[in-house]
N, C-alpha and C positions, 0 to 999 in steps of 0.2 A: 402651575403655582408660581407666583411671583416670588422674589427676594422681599426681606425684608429686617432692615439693615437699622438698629439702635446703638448708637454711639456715648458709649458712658467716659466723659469726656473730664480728668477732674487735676487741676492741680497738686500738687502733693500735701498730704497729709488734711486733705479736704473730706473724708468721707465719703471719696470715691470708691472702697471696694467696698464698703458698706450700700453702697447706691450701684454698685453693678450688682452683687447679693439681691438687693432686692429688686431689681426689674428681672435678674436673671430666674427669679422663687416665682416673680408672676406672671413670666411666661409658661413654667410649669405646671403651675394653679390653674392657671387658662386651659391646659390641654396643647400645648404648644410645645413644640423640641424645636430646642434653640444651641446653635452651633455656637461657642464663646471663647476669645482669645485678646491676648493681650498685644496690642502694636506699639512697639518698642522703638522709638527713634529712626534710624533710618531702615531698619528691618523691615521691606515690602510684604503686603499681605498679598495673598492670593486673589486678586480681582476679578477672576473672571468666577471664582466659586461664589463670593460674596453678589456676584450680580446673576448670578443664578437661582435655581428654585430654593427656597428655606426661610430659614428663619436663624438671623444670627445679633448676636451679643458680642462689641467691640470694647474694650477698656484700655484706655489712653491716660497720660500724659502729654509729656511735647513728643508732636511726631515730627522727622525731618525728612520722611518721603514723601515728596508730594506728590506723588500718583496720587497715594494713598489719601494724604488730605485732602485733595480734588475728590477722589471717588466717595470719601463718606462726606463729604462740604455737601456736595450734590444730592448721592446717592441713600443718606441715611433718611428715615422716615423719621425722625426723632433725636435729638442730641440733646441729650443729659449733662448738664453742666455743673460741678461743684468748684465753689472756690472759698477760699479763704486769706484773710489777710495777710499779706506778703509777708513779715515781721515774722509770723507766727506760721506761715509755712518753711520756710526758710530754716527756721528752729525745729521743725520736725524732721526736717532733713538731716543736720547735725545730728541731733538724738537718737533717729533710728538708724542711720547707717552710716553715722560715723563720717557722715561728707564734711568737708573743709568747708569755710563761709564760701568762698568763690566759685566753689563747684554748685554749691545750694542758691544762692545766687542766681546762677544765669541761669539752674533749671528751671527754677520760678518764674524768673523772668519770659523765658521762652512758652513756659506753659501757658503764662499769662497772654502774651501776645496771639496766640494760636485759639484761647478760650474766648479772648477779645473780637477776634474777627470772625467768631461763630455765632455768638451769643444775639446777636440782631436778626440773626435770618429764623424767619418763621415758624420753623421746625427745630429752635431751641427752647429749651426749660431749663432755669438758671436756680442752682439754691446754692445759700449762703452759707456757711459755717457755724458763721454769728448766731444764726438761728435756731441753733442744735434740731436740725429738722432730723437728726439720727434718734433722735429720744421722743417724737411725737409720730403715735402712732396715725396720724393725717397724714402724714408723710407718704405711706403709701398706698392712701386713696387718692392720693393727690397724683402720683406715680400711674395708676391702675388708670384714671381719666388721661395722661397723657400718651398713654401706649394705645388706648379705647378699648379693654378689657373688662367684660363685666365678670368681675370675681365677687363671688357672699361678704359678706361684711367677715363673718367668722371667720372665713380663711385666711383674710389682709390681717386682721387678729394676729390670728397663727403664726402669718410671716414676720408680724414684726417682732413678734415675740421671741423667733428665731434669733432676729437681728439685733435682740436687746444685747447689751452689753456683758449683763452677768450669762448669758450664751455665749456667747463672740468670745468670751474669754475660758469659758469652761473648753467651747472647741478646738482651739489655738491651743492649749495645753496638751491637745492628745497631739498635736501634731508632729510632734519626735516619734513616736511610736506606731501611726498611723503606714499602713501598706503605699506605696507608688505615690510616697510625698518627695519632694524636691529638696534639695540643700546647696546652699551656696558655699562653697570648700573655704573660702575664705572668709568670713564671716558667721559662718555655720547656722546661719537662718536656715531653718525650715519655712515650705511655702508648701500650700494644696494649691497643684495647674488646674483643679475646678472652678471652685471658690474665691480662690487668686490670695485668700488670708497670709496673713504672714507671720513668725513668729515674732517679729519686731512691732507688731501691730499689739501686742499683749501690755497691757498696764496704761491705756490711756485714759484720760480724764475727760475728757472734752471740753476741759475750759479754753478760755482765750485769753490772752498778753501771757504768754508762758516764755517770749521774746525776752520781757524784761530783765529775765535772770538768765540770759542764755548770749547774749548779742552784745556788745558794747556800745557806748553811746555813737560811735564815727560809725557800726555797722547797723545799728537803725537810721539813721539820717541817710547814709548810703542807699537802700531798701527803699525807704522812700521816696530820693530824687528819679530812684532808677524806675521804680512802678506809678510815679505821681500821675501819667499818662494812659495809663492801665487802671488803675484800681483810685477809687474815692477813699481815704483813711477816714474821713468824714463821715459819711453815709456808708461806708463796710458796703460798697456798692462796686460792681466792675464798670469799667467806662468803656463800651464796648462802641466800634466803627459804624 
């Protein structure tokens, strides 16, 4: 058996764990075990397991190992892309973890440069925020065709049903209470290491320009000049290499 290597690839506050959730529910649905983790910045993965027999689920941000970005650039059969407006990523980073602008800032920034230079290679699929493609359940037949999984109509149903919001929020609230969940001592977010959910992920809206009561005029304009080369504010489009 070959390796077979999807890369849920999403800048912050994009609807990335919502979009590892569901390629990781339809690898299930398929009859598929899939190994799933999170590559955290310079934190090396295990490359030689990933390029071995299985099946695995990777979820990112900016990674600053480049083994690693070399090994899934190459070696991923599918990268999953979510992005969202810099302005209004930026702003989800303040809100949910209390990051300074300059810390939220260059993460965006970095994530964006890393999502830019994926996004053209042929084994990318790129969805927008703007789109709310988290509230149409096309989403993940759209999802199901890029993996090549024929799942029933009624199951894709099912998962997104899972992934609806008023779920997403019912389960995130067990998650204080739930066995072998994770806590950050400082902040005291609970996380499921399955799932990857968060408890700071609880009360969002999914609208857009949430930036404008959040940012000041000098830190939009900033955002801007900094992503103008990455991201179209125009077209809510990536400007990808």
């Amino acid at each position: 058996m070959s390796s077979s290597v999807i890369w849920c690839l999403g800048v912050p506050g994009s609807a990335s764990t919502w979009t590892f959730n569901a390629v990781r529910l339809l690898h299930s649905t398929a009859g598929l075990r899939a190994t799933s983790c999170f590559a955290y910045l310079n934190r090396p993965l295990n490359l030689e397991t990933l390029a071995g027999p299985g099946n695995f689920i990777i979820k990112s941000h900016v990674i600053t190992s480049m083994p690693t970005v070399a090994f899934l650039k190459d070696g991923a059969r599918l990268i999953v892309i979510t992005i969202r407006d810099p302005r209004d990523a930026v702003t989800s980073l303040i809100r949910s973890k209390a990051a300074g602008f300059r810390l939220a800032l260059a993460s965006v920034e970095e994530t964006f440069q890393l999502c830019a230079s994926m996004a053209a290679r042929p084994n990318a699929y790129v969805m927008s925020y703007e789109t709310r493609f988290f509230d149409d359940a096309a989403t993940i037949r759209a999802l199901a065709r890029q993996l090549g999984y024929d799942v029933p109509e009624n199951v894709m149903d099912g998962i997104f049903e899972m992934l609806t919001r008023k779920e997403v929020e019912k389960y995130i609230a067990t998650l204080p209470r739930r066995p072998r969940m994770k806590m950050n001592p400082e902040t005291k977010d609970f996380y499921d290491p399955k799932t990857h959910w968060h408890t700071h992920h609880a009360g969002r809206t999914g609208e857009s320009g949430g930036f404008q009561d959040c940012l000041t005029a000098a830190q939009i304009k900033e955002v801007e000049q900094r992503l103008k080369g990455l991201y179209s504010f125009e077209r809510q489009a990536l400007i990808s290499g």
